[in-house]
N, C-alpha and C positions, 0 to 999 in steps of 0.2 A: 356793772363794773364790780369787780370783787377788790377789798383794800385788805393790805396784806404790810405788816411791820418791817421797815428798812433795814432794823436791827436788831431781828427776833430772838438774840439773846439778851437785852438791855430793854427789850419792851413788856410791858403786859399787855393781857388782853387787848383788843381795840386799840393799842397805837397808844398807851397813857405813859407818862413818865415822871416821877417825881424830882423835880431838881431840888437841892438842896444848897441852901444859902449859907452864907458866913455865920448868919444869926441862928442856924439849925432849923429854920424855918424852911417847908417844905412849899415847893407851886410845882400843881400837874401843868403839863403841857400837853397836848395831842399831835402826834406825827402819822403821818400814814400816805404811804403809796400806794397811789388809784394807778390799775393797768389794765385794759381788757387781755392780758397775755401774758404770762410767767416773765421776767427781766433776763436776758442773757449772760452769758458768764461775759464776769469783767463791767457791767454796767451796774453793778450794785457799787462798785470803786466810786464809779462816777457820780452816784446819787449821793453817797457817802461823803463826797469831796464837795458837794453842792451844800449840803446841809448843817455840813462841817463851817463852811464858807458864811453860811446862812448867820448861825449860831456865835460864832467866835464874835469879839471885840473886834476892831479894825485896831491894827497893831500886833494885837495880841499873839501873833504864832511870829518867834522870834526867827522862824528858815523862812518866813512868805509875811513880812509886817505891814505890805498893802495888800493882806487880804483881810477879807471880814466886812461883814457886814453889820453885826453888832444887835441882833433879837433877841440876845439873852441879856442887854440892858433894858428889854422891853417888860421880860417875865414880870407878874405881879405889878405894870403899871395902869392905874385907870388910862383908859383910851375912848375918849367921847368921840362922835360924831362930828363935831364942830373943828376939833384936832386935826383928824385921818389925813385932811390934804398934804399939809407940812409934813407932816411922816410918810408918807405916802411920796412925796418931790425930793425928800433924800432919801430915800429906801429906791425909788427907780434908778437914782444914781449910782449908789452900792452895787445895786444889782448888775448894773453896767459894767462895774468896777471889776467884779468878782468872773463875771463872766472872760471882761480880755484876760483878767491874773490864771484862772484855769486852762485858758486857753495857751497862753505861755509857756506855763508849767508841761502841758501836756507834748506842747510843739517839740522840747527837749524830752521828751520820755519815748527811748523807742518799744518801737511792738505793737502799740494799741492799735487793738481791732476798730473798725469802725462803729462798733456798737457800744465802744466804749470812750469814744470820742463825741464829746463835745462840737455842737453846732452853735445852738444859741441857748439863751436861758427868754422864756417870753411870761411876765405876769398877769395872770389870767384874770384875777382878784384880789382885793387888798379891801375887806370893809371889818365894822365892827359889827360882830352876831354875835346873841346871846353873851352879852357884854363881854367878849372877847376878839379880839387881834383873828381875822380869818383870810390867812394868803393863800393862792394856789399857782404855785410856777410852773410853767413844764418845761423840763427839761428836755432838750431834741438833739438826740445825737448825727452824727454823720450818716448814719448808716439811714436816718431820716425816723426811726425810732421815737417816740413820744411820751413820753413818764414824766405825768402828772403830779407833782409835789401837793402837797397840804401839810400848813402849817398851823396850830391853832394855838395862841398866846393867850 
C-alpha cells in the first residue's frame, strides 16, 4: 500500500504536522491516507469532511454544532492502556454521530458523485503504539470505494 498526505499543502514529509497550542507549545500528530489506488476527484472533500469531523470539538463549528468528535482535545494527552476502553465507548459514539451529521449534510448538497458520497464510516483500530493514540477508519463511499483513514495522536 503506498500512504500518501490528505493535505499535501499543510503536510510534510510522511503525513507529520505540528499543531500549535494557546501556550505556543508545539505536538506532531501523524495523518495519512493508506489506498491501493490514487482517490477520485471529489473524494478528497469527503476525506477532508471526515477528518475535519474527526479533529473539531463537538460544538465547535458554529453552521454544523453536532458535529465533531473532539481528538484534538486528545493531542498531547498521556493515554494508557488501562484508559483506551472508555475512550474507545465514546469515541464509537462520536463516530456514529458524525457519520449520520455527514450523511445529512450531504443528503441536501446536490451533485455528488457517488464516489464522493458517503456510505459508512467502519473503525478498524483504536489502540495505544508506541505510546500513542493509533486509529484507523475507513472510510466507504457509495460508489462502495474503501479509504483507509489513520490517525496517530
Amino acid at each position: 500500500m503506498k500512504d500518501f498526505p490528505i493535505f499535501a499543502n499543510s503536510l510534510e514529509e510522511g503525513g507529520l504536522v505540528l499543531l500549535t497550542r494557546d501556550d505556543n507549545t508545539s505536538i506532531p500528530i501523524q495523518i495519512s491516507l493508506v489506498a491501493s489506488r490514487p482517490p477520485t476527484d471529489g473524494v478528497q472533500s469527503l476525506v477532508q469532511m471526515v477528518l475535519k469531523g474527526l479533529l473539531d470539538a463537538p460544538g465547535s463549528d458554529i453552521m454544523n454544532t453536532s458535529m465533531g468528535v473532539g481528538l484534538i482535545d486528545l493531542i498531547g494527552t498521556q493515554i494508557s492502556p488501562a484508559i483506551i476502553g472508555a475512550i474507545q465507548t465514546d469515541f464509537v459514539v462520536l463516530l456514529h454521530n458524525l457519520e449520520q451529521k455527514i450523511k445529512e449534510l450531504q443528503a441536501v448538497t446536490p451533485g455528488l458523485e457517488d464516489e464522493e458520497t458517503l456510505e459508512r464510516l467502519v473503525l478498524e483500530r483504536f489502540s495505544v503504539e508506541q505510546d500513542r493514540l493509533y486509529i484507523v477508519i475507513s472510510i466507504i463511499t457509495k460508489a462502495g470505494l474503501d479509504f483507509p483513514l489513520e490517525v496517530w495522536i
